[in-house]
BATOR-142506 format. One line per 5 residues: their letters; for each residue x, y, z of N, C-alpha, C. Coordinates in Angstrom, 1 decimal. Each point is the difference from the previous one (the first is absolute). Example, Ala and Ser with C-alpha at 12.3 -4.5 7.8 and 13.67 -1.06 7.14 Angstrom:
<sebas>
as> 13.2 -5.7 7.8 -0.9 1.2 0.0 0.9 1.2 0.0; -0.4 1.1 -0.7 0.9 1.1 0.0 -0.8 1.1 0.8 .
</sebas>
This chain:
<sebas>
xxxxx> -107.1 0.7 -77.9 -1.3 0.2 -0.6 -0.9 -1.1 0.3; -1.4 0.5 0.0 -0.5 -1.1 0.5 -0.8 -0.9 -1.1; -0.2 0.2 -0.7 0.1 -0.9 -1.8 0.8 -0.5 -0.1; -0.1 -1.4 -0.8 1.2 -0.6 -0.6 0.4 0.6 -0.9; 1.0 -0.1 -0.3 0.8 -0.4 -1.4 0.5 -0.7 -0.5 .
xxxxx> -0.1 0.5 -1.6 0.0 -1.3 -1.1 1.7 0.6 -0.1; 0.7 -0.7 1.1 1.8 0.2 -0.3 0.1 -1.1 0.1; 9.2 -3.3 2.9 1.6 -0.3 -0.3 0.5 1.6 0.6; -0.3 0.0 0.3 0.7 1.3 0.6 1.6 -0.3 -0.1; 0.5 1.0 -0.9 1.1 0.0 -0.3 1.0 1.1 0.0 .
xxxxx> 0.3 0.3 1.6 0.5 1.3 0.5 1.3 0.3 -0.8; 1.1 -1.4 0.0 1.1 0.7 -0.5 1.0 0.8 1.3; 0.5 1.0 -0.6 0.4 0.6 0.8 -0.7 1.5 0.5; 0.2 -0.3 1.0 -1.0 1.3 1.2 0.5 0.3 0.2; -0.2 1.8 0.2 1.4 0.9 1.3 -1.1 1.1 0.0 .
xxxxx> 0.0 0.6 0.8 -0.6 1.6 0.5 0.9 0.9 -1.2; -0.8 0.8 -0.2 0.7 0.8 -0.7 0.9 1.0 0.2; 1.5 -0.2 -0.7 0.5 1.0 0.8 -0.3 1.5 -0.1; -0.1 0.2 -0.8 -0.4 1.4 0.1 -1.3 1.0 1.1; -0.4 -1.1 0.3 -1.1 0.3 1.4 -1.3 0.4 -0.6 .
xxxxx> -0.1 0.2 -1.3 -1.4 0.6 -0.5 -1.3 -0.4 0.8; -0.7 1.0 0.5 -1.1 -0.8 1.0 -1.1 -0.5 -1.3; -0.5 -0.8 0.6 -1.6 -0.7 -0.1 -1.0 1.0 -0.7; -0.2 1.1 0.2 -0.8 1.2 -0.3 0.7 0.2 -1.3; 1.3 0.4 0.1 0.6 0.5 -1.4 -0.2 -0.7 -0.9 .
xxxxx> 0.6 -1.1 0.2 -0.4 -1.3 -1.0 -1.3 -0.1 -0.6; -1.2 0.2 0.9 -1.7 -0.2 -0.9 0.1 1.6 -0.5; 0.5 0.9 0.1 -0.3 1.5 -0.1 0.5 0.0 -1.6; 1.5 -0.4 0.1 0.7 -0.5 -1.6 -0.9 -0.9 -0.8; -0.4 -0.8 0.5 -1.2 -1.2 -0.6 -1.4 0.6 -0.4 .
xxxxx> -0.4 0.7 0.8 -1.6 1.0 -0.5 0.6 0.4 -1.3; 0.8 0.9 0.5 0.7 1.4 -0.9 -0.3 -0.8 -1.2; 0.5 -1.2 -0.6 0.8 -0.7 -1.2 -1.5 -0.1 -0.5; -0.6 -0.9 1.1 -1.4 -0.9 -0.9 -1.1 1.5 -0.3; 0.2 0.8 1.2 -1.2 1.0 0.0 0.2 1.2 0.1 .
xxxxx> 0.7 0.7 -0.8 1.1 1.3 0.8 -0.7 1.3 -0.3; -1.4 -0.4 -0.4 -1.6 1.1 -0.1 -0.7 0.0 1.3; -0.1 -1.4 0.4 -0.7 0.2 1.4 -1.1 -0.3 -0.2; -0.2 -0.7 -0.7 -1.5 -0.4 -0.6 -1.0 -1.5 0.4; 1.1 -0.8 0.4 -0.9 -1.3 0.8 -0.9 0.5 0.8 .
xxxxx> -0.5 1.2 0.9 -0.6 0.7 1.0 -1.6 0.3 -1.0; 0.3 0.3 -1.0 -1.2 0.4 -0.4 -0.4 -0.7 -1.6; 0.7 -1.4 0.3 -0.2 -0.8 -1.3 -1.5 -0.9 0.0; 0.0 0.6 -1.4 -1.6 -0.4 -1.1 0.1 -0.1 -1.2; 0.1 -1.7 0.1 0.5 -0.1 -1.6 0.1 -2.0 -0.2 .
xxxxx> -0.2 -0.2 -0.7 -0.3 -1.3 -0.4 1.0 -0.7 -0.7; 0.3 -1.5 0.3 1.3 -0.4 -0.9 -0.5 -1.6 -0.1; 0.7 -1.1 -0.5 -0.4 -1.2 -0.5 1.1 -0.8 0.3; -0.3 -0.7 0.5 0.8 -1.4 0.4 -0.1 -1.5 -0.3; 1.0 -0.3 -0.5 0.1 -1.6 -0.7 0.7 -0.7 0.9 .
xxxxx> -0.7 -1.1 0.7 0.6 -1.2 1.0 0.0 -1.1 -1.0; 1.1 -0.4 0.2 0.6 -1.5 -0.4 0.4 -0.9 0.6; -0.3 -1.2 0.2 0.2 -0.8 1.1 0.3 -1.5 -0.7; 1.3 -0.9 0.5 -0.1 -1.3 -0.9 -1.8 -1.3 0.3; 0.2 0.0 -1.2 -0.9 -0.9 0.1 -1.6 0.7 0.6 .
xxxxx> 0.1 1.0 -0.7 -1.8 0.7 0.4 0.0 1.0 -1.1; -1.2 0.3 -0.6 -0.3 0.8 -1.0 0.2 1.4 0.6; 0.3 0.9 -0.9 0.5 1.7 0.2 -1.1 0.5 0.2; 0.2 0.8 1.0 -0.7 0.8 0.7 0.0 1.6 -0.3; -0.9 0.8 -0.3 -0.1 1.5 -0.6 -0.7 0.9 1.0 .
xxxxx> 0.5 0.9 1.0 -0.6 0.9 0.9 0.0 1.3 -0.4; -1.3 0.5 0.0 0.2 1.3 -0.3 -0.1 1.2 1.2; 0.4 0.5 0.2 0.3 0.2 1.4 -0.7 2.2 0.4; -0.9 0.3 0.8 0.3 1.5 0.1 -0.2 0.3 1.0; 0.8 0.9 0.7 0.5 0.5 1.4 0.1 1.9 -0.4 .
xxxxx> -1.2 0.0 0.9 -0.1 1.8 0.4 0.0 0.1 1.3; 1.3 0.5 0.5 0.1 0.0 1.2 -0.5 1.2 1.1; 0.1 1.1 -0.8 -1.2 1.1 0.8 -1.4 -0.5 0.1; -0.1 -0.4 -1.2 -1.6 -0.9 0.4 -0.2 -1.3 1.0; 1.1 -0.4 0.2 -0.1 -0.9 0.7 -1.0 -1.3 -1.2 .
xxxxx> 0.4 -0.5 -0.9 -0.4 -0.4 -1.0 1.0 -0.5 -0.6; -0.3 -1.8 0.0 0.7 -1.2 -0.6 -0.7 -1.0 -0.9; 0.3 -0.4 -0.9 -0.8 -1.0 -1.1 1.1 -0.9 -0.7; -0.4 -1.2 0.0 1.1 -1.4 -0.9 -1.3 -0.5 -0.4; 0.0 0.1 -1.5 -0.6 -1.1 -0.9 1.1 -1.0 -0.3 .
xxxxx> -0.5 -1.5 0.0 1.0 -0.4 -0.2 -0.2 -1.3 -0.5; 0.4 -0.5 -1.5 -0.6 -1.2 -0.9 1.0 -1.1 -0.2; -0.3 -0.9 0.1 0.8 -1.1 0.1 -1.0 -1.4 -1.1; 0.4 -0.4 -0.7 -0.7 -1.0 -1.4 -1.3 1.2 0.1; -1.6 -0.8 0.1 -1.1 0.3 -0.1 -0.3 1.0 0.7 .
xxxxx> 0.4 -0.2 1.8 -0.5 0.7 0.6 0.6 1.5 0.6; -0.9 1.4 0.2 0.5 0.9 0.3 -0.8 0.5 1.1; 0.7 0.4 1.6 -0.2 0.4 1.3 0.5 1.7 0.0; -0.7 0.5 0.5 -0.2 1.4 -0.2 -0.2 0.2 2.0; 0.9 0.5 0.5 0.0 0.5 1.5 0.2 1.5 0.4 .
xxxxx> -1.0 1.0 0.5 0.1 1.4 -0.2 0.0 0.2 1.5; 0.1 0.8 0.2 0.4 0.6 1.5 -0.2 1.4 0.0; -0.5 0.9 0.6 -0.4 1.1 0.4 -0.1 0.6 1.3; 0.9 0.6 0.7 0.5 0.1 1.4 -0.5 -1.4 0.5; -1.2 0.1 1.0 0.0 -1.5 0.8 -1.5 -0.8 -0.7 .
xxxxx> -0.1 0.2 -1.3 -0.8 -0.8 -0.7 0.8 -0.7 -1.1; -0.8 -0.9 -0.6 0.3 -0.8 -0.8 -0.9 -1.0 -1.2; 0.5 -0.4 -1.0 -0.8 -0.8 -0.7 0.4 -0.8 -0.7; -0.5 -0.9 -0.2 1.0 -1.5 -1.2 -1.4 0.0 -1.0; 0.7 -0.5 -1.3 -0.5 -0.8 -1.5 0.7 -0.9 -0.2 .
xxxxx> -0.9 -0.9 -0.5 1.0 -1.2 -0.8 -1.2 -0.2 -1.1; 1.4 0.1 -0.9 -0.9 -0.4 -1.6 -1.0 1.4 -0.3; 0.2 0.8 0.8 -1.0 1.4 -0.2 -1.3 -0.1 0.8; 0.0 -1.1 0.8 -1.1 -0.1 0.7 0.3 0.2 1.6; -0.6 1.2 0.4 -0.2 0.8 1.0 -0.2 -1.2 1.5 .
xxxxx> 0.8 -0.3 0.7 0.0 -0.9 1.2 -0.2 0.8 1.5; -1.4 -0.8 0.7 -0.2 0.2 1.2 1.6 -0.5 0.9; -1.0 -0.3 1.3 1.6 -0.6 0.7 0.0 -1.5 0.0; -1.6 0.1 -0.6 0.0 -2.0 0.3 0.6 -0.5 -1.7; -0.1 0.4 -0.8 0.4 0.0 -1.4 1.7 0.1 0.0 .
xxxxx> 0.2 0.9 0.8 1.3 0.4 0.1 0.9 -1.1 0.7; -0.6 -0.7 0.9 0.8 -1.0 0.8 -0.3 -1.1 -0.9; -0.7 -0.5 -0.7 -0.4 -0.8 -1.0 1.2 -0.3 -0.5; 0.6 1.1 -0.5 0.8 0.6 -1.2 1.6 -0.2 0.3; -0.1 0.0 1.6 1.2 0.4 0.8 0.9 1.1 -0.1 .
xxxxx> -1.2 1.4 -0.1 0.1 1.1 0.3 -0.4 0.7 1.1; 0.7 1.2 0.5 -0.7 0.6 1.1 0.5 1.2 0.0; -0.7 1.2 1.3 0.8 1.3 -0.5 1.0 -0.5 0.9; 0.6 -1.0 1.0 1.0 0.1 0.2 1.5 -0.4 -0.8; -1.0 -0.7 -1.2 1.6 0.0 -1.1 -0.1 1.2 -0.5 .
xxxxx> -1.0 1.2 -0.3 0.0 0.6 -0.1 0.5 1.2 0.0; 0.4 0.2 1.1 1.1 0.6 1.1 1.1 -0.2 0.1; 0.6 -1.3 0.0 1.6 -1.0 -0.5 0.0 0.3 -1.1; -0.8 0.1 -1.3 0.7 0.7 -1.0 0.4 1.1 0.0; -0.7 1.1 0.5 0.1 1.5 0.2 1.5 0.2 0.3 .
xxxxx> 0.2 -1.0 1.6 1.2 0.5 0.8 1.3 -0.4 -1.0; -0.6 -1.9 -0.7 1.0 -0.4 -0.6 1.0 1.2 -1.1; -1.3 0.4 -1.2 0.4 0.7 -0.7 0.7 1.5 -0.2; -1.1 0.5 1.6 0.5 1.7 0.2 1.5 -0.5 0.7; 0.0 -0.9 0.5 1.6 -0.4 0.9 1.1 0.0 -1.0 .
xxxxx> -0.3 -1.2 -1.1 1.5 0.0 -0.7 0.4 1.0 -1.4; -1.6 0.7 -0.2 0.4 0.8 -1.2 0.0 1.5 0.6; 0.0 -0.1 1.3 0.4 1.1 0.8 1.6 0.6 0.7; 0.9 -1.8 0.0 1.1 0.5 0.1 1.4 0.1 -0.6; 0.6 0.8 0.1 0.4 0.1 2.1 -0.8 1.3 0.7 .
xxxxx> -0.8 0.6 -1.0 -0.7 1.4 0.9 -1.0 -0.9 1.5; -0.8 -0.9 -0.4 -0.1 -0.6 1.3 0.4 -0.5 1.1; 1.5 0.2 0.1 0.7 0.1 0.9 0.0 0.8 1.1; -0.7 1.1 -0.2 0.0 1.4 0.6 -1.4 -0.1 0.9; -0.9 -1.0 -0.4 -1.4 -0.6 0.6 0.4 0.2 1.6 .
xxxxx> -0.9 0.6 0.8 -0.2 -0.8 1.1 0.0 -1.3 0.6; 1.0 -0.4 1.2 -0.2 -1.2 0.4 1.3 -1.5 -0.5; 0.5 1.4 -1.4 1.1 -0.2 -0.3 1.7 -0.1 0.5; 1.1 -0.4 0.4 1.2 0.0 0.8 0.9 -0.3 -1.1; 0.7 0.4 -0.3 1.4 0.4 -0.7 0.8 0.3 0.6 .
xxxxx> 0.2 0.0 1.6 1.2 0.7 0.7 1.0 -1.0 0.1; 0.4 -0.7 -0.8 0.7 -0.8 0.0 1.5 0.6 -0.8; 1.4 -0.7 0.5 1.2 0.6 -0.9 -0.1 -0.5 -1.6; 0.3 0.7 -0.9 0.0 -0.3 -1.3 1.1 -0.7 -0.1; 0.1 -0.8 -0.7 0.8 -1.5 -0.3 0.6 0.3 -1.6 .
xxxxx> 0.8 -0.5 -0.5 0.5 -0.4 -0.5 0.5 -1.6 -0.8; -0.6 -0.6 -0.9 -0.8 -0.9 -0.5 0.4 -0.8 -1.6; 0.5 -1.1 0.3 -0.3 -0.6 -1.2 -0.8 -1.3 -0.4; -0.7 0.4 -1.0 -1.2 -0.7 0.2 0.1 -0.4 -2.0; -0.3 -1.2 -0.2 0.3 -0.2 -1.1 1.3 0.4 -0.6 .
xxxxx> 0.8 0.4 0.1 1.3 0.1 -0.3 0.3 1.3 -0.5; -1.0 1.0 0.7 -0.2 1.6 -0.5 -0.3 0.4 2.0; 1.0 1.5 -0.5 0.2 0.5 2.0 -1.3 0.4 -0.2; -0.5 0.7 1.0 -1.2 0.8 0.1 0.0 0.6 1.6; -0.6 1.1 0.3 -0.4 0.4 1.2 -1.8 -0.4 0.5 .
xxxxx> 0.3 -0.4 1.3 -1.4 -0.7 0.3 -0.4 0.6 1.6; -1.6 0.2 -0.3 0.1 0.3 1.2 -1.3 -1.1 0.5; 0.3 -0.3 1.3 -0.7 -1.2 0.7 -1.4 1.0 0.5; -1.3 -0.3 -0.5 -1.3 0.6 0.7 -0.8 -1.1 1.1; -0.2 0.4 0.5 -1.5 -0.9 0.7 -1.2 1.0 0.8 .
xxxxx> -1.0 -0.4 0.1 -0.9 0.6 0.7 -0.9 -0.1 1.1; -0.6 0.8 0.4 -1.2 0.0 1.7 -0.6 -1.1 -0.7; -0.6 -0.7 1.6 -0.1 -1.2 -0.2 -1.6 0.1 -0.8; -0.7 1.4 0.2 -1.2 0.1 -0.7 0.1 -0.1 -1.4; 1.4 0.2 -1.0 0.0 -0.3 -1.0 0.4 -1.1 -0.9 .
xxxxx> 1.4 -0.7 0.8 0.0 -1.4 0.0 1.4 -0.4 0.5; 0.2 -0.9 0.2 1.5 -0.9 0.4 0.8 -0.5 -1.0; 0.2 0.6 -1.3 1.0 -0.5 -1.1 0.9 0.4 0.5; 1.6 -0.1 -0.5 0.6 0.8 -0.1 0.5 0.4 -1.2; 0.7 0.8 -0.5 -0.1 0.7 -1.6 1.3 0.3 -0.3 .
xxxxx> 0.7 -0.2 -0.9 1.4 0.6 -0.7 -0.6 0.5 -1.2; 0.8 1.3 -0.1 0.0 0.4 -1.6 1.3 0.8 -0.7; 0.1 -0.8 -0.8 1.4 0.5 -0.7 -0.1 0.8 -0.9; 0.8 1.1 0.4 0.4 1.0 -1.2 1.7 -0.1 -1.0; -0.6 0.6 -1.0 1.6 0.5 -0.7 0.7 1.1 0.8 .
xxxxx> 1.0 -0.3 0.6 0.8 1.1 0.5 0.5 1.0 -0.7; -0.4 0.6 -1.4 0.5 1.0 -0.3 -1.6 0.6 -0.4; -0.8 -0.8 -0.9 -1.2 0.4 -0.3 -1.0 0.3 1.0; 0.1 -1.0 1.0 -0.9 -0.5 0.5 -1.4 -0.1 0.0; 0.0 -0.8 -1.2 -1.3 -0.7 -0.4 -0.2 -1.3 0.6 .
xxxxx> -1.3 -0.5 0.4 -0.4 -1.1 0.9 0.2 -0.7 -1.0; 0.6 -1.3 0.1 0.7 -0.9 -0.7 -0.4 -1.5 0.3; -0.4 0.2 1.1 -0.6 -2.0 0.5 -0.4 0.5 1.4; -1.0 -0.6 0.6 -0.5 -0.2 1.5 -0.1 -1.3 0.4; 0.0 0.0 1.2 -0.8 -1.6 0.5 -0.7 0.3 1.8 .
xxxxx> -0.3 -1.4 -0.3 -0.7 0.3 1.1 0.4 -1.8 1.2; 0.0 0.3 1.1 -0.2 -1.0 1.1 -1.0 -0.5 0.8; -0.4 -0.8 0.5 -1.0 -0.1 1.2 0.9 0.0 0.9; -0.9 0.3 1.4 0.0 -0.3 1.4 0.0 -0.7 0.3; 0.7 -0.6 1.7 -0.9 -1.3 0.8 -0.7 1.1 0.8 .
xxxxx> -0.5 -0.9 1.5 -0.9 0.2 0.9 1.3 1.0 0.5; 0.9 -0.1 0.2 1.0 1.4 0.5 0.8 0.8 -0.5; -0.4 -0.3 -1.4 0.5 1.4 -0.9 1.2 0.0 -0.5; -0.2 -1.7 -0.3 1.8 -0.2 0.0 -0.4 0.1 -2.2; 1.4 0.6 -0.4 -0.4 -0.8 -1.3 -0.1 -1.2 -0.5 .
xxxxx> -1.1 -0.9 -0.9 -0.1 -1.2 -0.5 1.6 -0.1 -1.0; 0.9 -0.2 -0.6 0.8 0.1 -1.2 -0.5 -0.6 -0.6; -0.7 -1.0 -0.1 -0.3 -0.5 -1.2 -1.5 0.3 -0.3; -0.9 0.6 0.1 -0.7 0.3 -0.4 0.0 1.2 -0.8; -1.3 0.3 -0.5 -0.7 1.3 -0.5 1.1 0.2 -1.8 .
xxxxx> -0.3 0.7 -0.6 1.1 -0.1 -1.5 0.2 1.7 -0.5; 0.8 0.0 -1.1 0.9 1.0 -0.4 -0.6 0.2 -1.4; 0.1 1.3 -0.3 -0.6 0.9 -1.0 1.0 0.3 -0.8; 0.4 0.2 -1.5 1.1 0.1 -0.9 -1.0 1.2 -0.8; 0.1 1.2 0.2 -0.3 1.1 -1.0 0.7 0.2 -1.0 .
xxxxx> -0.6 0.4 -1.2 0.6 0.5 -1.1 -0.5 0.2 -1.2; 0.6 1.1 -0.5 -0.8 1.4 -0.7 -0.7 0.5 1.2; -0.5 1.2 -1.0 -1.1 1.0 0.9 -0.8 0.7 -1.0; -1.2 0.6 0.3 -0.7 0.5 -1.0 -0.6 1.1 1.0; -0.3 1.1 -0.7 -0.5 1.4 0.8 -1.5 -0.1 -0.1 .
xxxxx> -0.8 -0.3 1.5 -1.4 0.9 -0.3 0.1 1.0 1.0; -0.4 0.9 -0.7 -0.6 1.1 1.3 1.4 0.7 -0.1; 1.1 0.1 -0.7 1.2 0.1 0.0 1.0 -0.5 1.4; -0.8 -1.1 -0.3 0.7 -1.0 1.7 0.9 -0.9 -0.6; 1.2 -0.6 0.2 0.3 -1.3 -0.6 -0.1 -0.7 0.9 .
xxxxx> -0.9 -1.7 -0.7 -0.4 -0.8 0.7 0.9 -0.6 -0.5; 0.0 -1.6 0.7 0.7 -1.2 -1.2 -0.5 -0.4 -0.6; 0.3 -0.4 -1.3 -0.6 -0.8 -0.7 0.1 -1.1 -0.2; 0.7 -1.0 0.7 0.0 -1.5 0.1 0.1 -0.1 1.3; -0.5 -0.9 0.5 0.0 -0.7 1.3 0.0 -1.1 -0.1 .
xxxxx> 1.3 -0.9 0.4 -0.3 -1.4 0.0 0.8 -0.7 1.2; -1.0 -0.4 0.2 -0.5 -0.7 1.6 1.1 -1.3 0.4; -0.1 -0.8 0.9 1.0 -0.7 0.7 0.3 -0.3 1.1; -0.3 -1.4 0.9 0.6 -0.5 1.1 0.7 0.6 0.7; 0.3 0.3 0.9 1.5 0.1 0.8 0.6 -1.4 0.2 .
xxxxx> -1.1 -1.0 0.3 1.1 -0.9 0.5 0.3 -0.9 -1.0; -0.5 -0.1 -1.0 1.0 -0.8 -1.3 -0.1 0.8 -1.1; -0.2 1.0 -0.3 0.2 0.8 -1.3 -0.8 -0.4 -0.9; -1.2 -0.5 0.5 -1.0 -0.5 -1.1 -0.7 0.8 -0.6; -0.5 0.2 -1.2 -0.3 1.3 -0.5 -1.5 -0.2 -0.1 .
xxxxx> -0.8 1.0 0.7 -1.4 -0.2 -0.4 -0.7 0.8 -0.7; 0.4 1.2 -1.0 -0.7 0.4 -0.9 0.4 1.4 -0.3; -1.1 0.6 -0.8 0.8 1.6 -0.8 -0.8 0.4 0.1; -0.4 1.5 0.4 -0.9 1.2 0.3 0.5 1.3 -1.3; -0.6 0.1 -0.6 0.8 0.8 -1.7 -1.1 1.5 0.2 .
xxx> 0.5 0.9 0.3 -0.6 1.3 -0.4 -0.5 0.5 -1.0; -1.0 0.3 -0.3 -0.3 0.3 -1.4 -0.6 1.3 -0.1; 0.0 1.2 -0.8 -0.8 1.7 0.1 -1.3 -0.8 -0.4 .
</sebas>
């Protein structure tokens, strides 16, 4: 992806699975679980997010994503101040404090519609999967593994994408019997596409909450790969 993310890689024991379950099956079980209406495609509907981070005051996003409309909005208040970022196919608009900002106000502010846009992808991306997996540009053809990761097995499948979308590389673990997404992470590149190991960090889901009759997660907490340092909590809220 081409936004950052606010994310010790601890493989354990790896093996291909024996059972051979392809790549496809595995996200097909995974929709099914989180989405088994089919409804991320034509979701319109608004939800609230609490970021917690050590040593910085809590953060409240209120978030709405209409995706036939092509229509994204995060108000989002932190102590005094509240930033308001709207998006509308290839238009856009920021507020801060309720007051309506040009572009030169906006960079003042250290706003732009290009963060604008990094929210959109950020938020339609992770409260979208694993159905965004199925995105164009997307690669999953990889063998499904077999995985212990925190001292719980899981099945994982390794993603990355065309280079017009970005050079991460991506694991995501399921429960092998539920298969509910259970933790992701993510890697950087070098200049030849080798993986960094110690870069990029690891996602720990848990709970889920239904909007749209979708299960999202409802805790996200964030984390290093290369020392397990914990950088914060993303809490779902209706």
């Amino acid at each position: 992806m081409r936004y950052t993310l606010f994310f010790l890689i601890a493989f354990g024991q790896t093996t291909l699975y024996s059972q051979s379950i392809s790549s496809e099956a595995v996200l097909q079980k995974a929709i099914d679980f989180h989405d088994p209406n089919g409804n991320w495609k034509t979701f319109n509907n608004a939800f609230t997010v609490e970021m917690t981070t050590p040593n910085a005051s809590k953060r409240t996003s209120n978030i709405s994503i209409n995706l036939p409309a092509q229509y994204f909005k995060v108000e989002a208040t932190r102590d005094t101040v509240t930033t308001v970022y709207e998006v509308y196919k290839d238009k856009c608009s920021m507020t801060y404090n309720s007051v309506v900002l040009d572009s030169a106000m906006a960079k003042s502010k250290n706003m732009s519609c290009e963060r604008a846009e990094m929210y959109k992808n950020y938020y339609t991306y992770l409260y979208g999967l694993p159905m965004k997996l199925e995105d164009p540009g997307t690669d999953i053809n990889y063998p499904v593994e077999k995985r212990v990761f925190k001292g719980k097995t899981y099945l994982v499948l390794k993603v990355t994408y065309t280079e017009a979308v970005g050079s991460d590389v991506w694991y995501f673990y399921f429960d092998p019997k539920s298969y509910e997404m259970q933790v992701y992470q993510f890697f950087k590149t070098d200049d030849r596409g080798n993986l960094i190991s110690d870069s990029g960090e690891y996602i720990l889901l848990t709970g889920s909450e239904e909007i749209s009759n979708i299960k999202m997660p409802k805790i996200r907490a964030w984390y290093y790969n290369k020392d397990d340092k914990y950088l914060g909590t993303d809490t779902l809220l209706k």
